[in-house]
N, C-alpha and C positions, 0 to 999 in steps of 0.2 A: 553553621546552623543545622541543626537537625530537621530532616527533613519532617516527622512527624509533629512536628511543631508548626508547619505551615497550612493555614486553611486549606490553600491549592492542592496537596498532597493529599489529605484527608479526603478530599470531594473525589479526585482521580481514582484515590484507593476505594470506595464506596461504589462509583463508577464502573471500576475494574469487576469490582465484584459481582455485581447487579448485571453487567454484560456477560459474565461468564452464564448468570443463572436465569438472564433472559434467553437468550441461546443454548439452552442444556440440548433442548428437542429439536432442534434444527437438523430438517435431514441432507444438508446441503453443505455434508463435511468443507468441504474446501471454502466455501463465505463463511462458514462458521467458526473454521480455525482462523482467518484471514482478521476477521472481525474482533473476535477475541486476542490475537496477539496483537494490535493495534491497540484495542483497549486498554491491556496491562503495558503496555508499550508506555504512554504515559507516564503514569505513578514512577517507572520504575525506569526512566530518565530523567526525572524528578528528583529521586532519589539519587542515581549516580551525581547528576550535576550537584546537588548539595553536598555531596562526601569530597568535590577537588576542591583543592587547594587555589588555584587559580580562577578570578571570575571571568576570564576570558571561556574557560574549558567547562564553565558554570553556565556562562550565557549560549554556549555552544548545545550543549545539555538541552536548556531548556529549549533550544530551540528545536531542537528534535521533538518534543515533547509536545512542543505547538503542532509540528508537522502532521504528528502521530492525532491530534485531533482532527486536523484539516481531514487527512484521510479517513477519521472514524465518520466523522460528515459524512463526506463522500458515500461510503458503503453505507452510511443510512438509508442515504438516499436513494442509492443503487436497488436496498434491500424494495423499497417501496414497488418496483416493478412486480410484474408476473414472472415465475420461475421459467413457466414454458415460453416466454417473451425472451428472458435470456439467451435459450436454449436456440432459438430459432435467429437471434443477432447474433449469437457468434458464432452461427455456421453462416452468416453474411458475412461478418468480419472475416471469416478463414477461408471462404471464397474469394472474396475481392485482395485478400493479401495473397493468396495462390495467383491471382491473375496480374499481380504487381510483380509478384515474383518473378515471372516468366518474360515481364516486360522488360524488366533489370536484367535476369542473364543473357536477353537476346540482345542487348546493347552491351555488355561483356561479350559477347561472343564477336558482333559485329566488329569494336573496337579492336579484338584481340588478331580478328582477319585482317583488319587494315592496317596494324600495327607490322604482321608477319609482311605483305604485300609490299608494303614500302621500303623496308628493308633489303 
């Protein structure tokens, strides 16, 4: 079946498009590239899954293509915050994984003492 013959495909492609040109002015390159390859992500596993041969590597396809929704959600929703609210959570995030980090190697380390010791 061709893909361009499925309602779903059509709405995705329309979709794709309309994302790319909602976010033309987005000054937040990295959500913006994110966002938009997600969005054409879609259509255009949609399309591969339509071009196999196999409905197993069809249903595979589309499953991607749900995925690639789930996550265009997501970043909707993400989008809804404050940018400077970001900005200030993921220097919390990358605080508290520095301070995780450091908990991890000193349990490597310790392990790797008692390891040598018993020996």
């Amino acid at each position: 079946m061709k893909c361009e013959k499925l309602d779903v495909w059509k709405k995705s492609a329309r979709f794709s498009s309309d994302v790319y040109k909602a976010f033309k002015e987005c000054k937040y390159f990295g959500f913006k590239d994110q966002i938009t390859r997600t969005g054409l992500s879609i259509p255009n596993n949609i399309a591969k899954g339509m071009k196999k041969e196999s409905p197993k590597e069809q249903v595979r396809l589309l499953d991607i293509a749900k995925g690639s929704a789930a996550e265009f959600a997501t970043q909707t929703y993400i989008d809804r915050s404050e940018g400077r609210k970001w900005i200030e959570e993921s220097e919390t995030m990358l605080s508290m994984l520095s301070s995780l980090q450091k908990v991890r190697r000193e349990k490597i380390v310790t392990r790797s003492s008692l390891h040598v010791t018993r020996n």
